[in-house]
C-alpha positions in Angstrom: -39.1 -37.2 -14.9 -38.4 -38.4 -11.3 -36.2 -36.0 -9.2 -33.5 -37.8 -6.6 -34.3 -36.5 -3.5 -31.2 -34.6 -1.4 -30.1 -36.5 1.6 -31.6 -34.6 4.5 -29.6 -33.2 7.3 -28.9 -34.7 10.3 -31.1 -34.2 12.9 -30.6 -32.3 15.9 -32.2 -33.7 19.4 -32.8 -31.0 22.1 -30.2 -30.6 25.3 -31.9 -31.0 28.6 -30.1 -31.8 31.8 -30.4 -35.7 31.1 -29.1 -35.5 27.8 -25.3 -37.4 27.0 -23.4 -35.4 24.8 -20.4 -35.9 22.6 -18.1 -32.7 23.3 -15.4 -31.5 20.7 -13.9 -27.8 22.0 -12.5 -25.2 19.1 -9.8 -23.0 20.8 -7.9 -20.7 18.3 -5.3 -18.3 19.1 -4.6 -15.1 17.1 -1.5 -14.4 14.6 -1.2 -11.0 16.9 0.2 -12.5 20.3 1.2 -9.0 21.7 -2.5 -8.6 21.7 -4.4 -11.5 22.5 -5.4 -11.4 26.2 -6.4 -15.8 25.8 -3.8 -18.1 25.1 -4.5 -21.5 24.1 -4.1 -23.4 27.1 -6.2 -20.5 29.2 -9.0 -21.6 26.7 -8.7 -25.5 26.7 -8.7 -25.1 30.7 -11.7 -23.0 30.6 -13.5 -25.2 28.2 -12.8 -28.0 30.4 -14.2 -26.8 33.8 -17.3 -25.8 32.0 -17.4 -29.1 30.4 -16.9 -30.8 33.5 -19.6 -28.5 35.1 -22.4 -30.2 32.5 -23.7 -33.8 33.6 -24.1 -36.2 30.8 -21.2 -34.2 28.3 -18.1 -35.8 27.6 -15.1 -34.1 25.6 -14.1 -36.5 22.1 -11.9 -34.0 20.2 -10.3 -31.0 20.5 -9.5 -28.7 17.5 -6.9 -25.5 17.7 -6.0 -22.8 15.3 -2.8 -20.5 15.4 -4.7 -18.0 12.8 -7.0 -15.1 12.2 -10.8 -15.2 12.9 -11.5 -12.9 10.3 -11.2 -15.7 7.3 -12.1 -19.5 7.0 -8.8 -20.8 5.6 -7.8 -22.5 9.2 -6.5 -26.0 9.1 -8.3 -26.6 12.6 -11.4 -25.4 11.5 -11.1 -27.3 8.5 -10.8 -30.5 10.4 -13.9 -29.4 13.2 -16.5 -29.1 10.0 -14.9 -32.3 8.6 -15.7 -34.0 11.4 -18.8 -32.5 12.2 -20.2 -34.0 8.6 -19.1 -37.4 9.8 -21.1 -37.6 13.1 -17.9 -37.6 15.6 -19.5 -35.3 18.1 -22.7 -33.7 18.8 -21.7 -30.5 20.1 -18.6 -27.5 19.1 -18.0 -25.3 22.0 -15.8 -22.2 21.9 -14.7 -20.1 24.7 -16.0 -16.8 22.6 -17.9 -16.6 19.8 -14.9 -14.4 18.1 -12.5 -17.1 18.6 -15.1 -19.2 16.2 -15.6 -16.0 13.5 -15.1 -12.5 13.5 -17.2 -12.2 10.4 -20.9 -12.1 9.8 -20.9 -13.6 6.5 -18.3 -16.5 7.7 -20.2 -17.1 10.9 -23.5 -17.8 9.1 -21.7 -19.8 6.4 -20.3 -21.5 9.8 -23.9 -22.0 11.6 -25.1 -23.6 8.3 -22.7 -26.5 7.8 -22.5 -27.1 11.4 -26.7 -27.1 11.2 -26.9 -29.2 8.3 -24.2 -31.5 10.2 -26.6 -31.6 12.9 -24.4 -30.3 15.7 -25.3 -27.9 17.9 -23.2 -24.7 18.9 -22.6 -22.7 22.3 -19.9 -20.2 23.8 -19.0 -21.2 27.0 -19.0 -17.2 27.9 -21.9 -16.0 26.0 -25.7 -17.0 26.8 -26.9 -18.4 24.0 -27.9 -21.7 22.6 -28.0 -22.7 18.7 -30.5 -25.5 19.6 -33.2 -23.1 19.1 -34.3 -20.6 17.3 -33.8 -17.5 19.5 -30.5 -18.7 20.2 -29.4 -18.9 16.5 -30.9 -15.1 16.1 -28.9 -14.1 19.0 -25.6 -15.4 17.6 -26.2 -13.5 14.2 -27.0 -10.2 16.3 -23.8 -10.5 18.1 -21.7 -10.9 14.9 -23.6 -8.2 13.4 -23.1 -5.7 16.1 -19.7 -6.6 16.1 -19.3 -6.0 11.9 -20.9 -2.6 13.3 -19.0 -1.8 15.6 -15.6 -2.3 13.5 -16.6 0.4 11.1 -17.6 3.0 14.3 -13.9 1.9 15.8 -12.4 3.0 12.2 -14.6 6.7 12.5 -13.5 6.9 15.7 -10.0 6.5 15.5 -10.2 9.8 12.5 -12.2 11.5 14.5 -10.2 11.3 17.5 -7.2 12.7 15.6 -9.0 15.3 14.2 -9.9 16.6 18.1 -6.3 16.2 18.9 -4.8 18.3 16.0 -7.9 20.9 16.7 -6.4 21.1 20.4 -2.8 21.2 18.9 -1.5 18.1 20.1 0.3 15.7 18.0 -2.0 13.2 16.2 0.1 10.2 15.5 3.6 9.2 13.7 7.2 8.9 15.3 7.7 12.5 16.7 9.6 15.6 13.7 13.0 16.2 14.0 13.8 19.3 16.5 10.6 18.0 18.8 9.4 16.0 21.5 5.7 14.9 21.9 4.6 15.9 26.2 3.5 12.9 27.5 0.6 14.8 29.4 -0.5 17.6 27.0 0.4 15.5 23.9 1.9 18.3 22.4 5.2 19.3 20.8 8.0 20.6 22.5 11.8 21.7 21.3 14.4 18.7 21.8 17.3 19.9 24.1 19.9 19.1 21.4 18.0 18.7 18.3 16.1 22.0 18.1 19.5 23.7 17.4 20.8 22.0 14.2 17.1 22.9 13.0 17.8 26.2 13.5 21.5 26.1 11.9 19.4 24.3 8.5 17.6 27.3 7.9 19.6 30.3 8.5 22.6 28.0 6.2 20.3 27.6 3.4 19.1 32.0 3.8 22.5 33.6 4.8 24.6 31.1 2.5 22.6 30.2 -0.1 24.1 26.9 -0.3 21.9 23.8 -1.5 20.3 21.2 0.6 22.5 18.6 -0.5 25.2 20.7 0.7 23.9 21.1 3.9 23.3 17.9 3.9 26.7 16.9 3.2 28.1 19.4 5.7 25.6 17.9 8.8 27.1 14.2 7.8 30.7 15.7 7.8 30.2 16.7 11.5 28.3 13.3 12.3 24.7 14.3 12.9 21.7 12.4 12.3 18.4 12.1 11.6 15.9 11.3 14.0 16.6 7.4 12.8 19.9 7.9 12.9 20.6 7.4 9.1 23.2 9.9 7.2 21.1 13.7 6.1 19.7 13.7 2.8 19.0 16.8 0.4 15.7 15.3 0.1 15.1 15.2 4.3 16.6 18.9 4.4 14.1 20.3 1.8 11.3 18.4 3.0 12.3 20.1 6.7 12.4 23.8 5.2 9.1 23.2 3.4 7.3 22.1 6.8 5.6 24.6 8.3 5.0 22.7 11.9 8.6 24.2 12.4 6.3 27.6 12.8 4.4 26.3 15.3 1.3 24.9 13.3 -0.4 21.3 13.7 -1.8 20.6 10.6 -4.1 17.0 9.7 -6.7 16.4 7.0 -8.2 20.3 6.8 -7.7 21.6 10.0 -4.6 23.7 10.7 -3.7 25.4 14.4 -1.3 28.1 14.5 0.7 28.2 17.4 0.1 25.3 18.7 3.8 24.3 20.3 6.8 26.7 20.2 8.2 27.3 16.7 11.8 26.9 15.9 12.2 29.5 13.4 10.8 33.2 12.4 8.5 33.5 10.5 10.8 36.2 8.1 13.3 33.5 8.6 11.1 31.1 7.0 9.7 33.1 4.8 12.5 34.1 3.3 14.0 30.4 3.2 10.4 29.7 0.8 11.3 32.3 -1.4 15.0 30.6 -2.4 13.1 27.4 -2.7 10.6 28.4 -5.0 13.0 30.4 -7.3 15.2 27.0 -7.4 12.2 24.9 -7.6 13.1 22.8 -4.6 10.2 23.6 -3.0 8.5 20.2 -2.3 5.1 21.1 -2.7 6.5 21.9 -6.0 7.5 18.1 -7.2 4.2 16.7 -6.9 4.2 15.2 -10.4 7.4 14.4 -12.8 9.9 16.8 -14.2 8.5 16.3 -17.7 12.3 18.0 -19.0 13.6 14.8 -18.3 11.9 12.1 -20.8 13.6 9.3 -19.2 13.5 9.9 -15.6 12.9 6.5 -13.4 13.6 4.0 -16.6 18.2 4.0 -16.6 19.2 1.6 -13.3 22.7 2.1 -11.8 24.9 -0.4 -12.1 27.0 0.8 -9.1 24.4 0.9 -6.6 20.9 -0.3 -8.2 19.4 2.7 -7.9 17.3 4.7 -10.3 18.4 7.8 -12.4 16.5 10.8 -12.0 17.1 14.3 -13.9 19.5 17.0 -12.6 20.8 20.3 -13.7 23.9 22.5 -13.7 24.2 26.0 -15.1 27.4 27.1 -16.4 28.4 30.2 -17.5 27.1 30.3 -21.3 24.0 27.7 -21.0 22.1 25.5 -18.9 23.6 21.7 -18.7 20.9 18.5 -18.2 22.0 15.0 -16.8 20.7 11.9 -16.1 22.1 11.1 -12.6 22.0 7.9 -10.1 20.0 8.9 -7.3 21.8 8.2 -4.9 24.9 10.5 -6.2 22.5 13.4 -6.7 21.7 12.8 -3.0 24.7 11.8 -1.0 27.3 12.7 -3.2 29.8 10.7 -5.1 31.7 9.3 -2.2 28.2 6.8 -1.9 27.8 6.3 -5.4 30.0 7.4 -8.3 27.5 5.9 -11.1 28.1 7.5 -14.4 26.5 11.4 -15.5 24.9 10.9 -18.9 24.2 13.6 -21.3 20.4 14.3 -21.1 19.8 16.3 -24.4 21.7 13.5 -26.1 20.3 10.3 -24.8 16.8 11.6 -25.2 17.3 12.3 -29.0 18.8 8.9 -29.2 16.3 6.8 -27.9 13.0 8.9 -29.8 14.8 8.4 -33.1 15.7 4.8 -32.3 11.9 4.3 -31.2 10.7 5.8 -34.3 13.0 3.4 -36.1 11.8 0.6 -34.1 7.9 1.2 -35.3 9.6 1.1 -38.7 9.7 -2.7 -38.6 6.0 -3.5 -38.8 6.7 -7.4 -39.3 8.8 -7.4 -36.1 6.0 -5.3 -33.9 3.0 -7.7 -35.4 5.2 -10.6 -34.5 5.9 -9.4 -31.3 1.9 -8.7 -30.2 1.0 -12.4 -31.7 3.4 -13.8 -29.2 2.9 -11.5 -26.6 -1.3 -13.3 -27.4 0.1 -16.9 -27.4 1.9 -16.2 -24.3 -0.9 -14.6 -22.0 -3.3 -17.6 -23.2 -0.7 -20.1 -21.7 -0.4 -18.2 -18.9 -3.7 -18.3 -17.9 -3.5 -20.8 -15.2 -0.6 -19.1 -14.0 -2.5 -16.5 -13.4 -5.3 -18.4 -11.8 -2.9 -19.5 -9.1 -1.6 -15.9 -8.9 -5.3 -14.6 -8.2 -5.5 -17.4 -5.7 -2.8 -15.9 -3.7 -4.3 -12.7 -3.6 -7.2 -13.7 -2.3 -5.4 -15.1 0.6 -3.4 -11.8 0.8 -6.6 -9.8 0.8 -8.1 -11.9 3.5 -4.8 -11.8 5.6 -4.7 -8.3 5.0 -8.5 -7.7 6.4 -8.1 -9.9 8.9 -4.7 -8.1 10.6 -7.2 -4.5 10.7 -9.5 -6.3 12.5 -7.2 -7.3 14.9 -5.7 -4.1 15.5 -9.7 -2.3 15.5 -10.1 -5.2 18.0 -7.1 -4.5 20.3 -8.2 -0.6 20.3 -11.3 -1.5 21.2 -9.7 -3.7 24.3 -7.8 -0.8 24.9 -4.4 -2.7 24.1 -3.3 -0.8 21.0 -3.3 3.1 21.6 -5.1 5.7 19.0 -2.2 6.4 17.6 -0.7 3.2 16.2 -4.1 1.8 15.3 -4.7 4.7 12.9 -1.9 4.5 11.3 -1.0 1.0 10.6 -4.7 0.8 9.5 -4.3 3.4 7.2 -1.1 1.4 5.8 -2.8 -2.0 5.4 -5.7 -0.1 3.6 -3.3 1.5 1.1 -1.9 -2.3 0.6 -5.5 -3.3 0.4 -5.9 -1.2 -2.9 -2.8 -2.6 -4.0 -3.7 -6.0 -4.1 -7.6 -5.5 -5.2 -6.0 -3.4 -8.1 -3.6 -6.6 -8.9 -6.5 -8.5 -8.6 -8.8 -6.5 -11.4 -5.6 -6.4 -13.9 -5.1 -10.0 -13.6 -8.8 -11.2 -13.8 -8.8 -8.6 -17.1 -5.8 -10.8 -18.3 -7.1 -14.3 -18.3 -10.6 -12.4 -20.0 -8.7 -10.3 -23.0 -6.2 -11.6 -25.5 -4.8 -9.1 -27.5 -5.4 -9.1 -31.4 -1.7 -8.4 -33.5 -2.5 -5.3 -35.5 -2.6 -4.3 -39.1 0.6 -3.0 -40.9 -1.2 0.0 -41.4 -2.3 0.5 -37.9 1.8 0.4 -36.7 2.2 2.8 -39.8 -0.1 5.0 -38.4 0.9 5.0 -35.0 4.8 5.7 -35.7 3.0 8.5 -37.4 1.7 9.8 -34.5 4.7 9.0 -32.6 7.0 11.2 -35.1 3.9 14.1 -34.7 4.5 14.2 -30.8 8.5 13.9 -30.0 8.9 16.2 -32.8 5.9 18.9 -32.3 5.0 17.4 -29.0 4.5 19.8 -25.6 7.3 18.2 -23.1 4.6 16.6 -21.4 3.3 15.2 -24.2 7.0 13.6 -25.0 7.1 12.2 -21.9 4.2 10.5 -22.0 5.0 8.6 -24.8 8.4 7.9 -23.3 6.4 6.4 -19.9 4.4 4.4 -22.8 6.8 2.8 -25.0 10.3 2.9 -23.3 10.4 0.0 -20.8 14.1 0.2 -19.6 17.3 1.8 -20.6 20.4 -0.6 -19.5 24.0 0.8 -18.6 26.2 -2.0 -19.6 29.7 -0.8 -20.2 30.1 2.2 -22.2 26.9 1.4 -24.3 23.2 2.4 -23.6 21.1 0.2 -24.5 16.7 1.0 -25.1 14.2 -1.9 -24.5 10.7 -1.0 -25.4 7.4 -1.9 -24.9 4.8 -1.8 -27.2 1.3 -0.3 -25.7 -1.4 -2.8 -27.2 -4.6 -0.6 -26.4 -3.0 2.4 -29.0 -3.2 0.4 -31.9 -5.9 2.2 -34.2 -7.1 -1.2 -35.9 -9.3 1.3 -38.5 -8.6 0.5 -41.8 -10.3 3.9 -43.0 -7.3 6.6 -43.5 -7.6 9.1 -40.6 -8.4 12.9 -41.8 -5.7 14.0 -39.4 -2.7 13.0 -37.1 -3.8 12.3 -33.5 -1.5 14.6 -31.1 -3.1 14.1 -28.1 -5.8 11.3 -28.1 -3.4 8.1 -27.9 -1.1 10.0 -25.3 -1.4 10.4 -21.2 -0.3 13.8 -20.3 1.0 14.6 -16.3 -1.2 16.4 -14.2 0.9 19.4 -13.2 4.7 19.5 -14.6 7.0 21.4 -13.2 9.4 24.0 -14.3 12.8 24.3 -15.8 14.3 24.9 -12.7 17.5 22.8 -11.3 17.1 20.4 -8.5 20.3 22.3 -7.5 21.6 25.7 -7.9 
């Protein structure tokens, strides 16, 4: 059977001296103004003189791009390619090859359409020449090195913090409270004023034995501040007497340095302020994972101030009392919030036996999953277009830590500040890839309504745990199946959630109750202790 053969690409005639070219420039400028050293007019007159410099070439169109290099979503671009395809010039020069692509894969993707465009590419700056070979080698070396070269800026930038903290200097972040950073040595030094209310925190909370919120609350009375200058928290003083750079040490990744500035406070001082916070369980090395005593914690809004409720504790003189409280009272107090107190032991008991009442009503749970299925598959292109965004957030995102590895490597962004807003667009990079995976899982699985007796079985399980259950284990299956509790008025009111993935959909009668299989556990949970004494 006879093949149609593809159209064959343009083809490309040799520059010499005598050869007449049509000319179109590419300028492009990036998003990061306070660190691009070429704006677009330097570029365009650049381009210009060198075009003028050339007999025989003669500039037809001009493209520019307000954008990253590091993706190919650029409406300029766009319209430079477009062109290219229809024969409207003969040549694309750029003042640098990195205002065309900061990307290997993109540049080569680049060189191809403009190749099978037949238009030749040159960087007025750089020596090289797409018209041949060796200059079409060259301009893949160059992106390569500089691909290279942004993963050596990223070591280097750890490694050079890891010198600085083994010196003792400080590595990076806005400077503690109580210090200043030397602008020679780098280093920490007491703050004039600031080093004395550190001071006056620890000694309160050993002499006194007063809590951190009411420290807290006494530092607000006599209008100090943080280092921001927002109101004292309980959290921000327990965090401070937890920190051991207040006795002198630098710490960073694994390396520690004792006496690396002047310390602020005793060591028996300090010691003895660690003591009191372990024995209350303030500590905050100590609240690294959920109180699993409070089933409920993070799932009851405020509706005085929006905030979460998290679990708190008072001890009277017969037994130990266990609230639900807005976080924002347990912090600052009632005079910022006075959202509600609730009852922990009570509410907790409420909303297990509601939920096991809930997986009572098998119809209503089998209905609910078979919508939940109809829903998802008409929601699919919704979350096409979702995924599309991402995508462009994940490019965005890559391209802004190339800009700032970039402007280290000019020397216009210090250590510091490179580090750590690369580390922060890297967490957000995980973010958005993990978005990405769960949505790309959604358009693929649909879920399948279970059996009656697989919801049988599971409010089996469910009565096994919050009845038998270790408080971890209750919590767990609180995280699971209790969406949101809502304040509205004087009643509570539970919406769940029902976790697909747990349904047993075996139709074989288990030997034995599963106590542990269907059901997350924490990590670490801590003690019994109050957040306050």
């Amino acid at each position: 059977m006879a093949r149609q053969r593809k159209p064959a690409a343009r083809k490309r005639e040799a520059i010499t001296p005598e050869t007449v070219l049509r000319v179109a420039i590419y300028t492009r400028r990036s998003t990061d103004d306070e660190h691009q050293p070429y704006t677009i007019e330097a570029q365009t007159q650049k381009l210009y003189a060198y075009v003028d410099s050339q007999p025989g070439w003669q500039i037809t169109a001009s493209f520019t791009d307000d954008a990253s290099g590091a993706t190919l979503d650029r409406p300029g671009l766009t319209k430079a390619l477009t062109a290219a395809k229809a024969g409207r010039y003969d040549l694309l020069l750029v003042y640098r090859l990195d205002r065309f692509s900061r990307r290997i894969r993109d540049l080569a993707a680049l060189m191809d359409e403009l190749d099978s465009a037949g238009v030749h590419f040159r960087s007025a700056t750089e020596p090289f020449d797409t018209s041949s070979p060796a200059g079409r080698l060259f301009v893949q070396m160059l992106g390569a090195f500089a691909e290279f070269e942004r993963e050596v800026i990223i070591d280097r930038v750890v490694n050079g913090m890891e010198r600085k903290a083994a010196k003792g200097e400080w590595t990076h972040g806005p400077r503690p409270y109580g210090y200043v950073v030397d602008p020679e040595t780098r280093k920490l030094t007491p703050h004039p004023d600031e080093q004395h209310v550190v001071k006056a925190i620890f000694t309160l909370y050993a002499s006194t034995r007063i809590g951190t919120r009411a420290i807290a609350a006494q530092l607000n009375a006599h209008g100090k501040r943080t280092r921001s200058g927002k109101p004292w928290s309980g959290h921000a003083i327990g965090r401070m007497l937890g920190n051991r750079l207040y006795r002198g040490e630098v710490v960073f990744r694994d390396i520690i340095v004792e006496n690396a500035h002047p310390p602020l406070v005793e060591e028996e001082l300090f010691a003895q302020c660690q003591g009191i916070l372990d024995a209350r369980g303030e500590a905050h090395s100590q609240r690294a994972a959920s109180n699993s005593e409070y089933d409920l914690t993070g799932r009851i809004t405020c509706p005085k101030c929006g905030c979460k409720y998290i679990g708190t504790s008072a001890t009277g003189k017969l037994r130990r009392y266990r609230y639900y409280t807005c976080f924002t009272r347990a912090r600052y107090g009632t005079t910022a919030c006075d959202g509600p107190r609730i009852d922990a032991d009570l509410l907790d008991k409420a909303i297990a036996e509601a939920l096991i009442d809930f997986y009572g009503n098998t119809d209503l749970i089998i209905a609910a999953v078979a919508g939940e299925r109809a829903m998802r598959a008409e929601g699919t292109t919704q979350h096409q277009a979702e995924l599309a965004g991402i995508a462009q957030e994940i490019t965005t995102a890559d391209a802004a830590i190339n800009r700032y590895l970039i402007a280290f490597e000019n020397g216009s962004l210090d250590e510091r500040t490179c580090g750590r807003r690369v580390q922060d667009l890297s967490i957000k990079l995980d973010q958005l890839k993990a978005r990405q995976n769960e949505l790309r899982q959604m358009c693929l699985d649909l879920p399948q309504p279970p059996s009656p007796r697989a919801v049988e079985r599971l409010r089996q399980d469910l009565i096994h745990v919050l009845t038998h259950g270790t408080p971890g284990q209750r919590k767990a299956v609180t995280e699971s199946h209790v969406a949101e509790v809502k304040i509205e008025g004087d009643r509570l009111t539970p919406i769940y959630k029902i976790p697909i993935g747990q349904f047993d959909q075996n139709e074989e009668e288990p030997d034995e109750i599963s106590t542990d299989s269907s059901f997350r556990t924490m990590v670490r949970v801590v003690g019994r202790q109050g957040l306050e004494p």
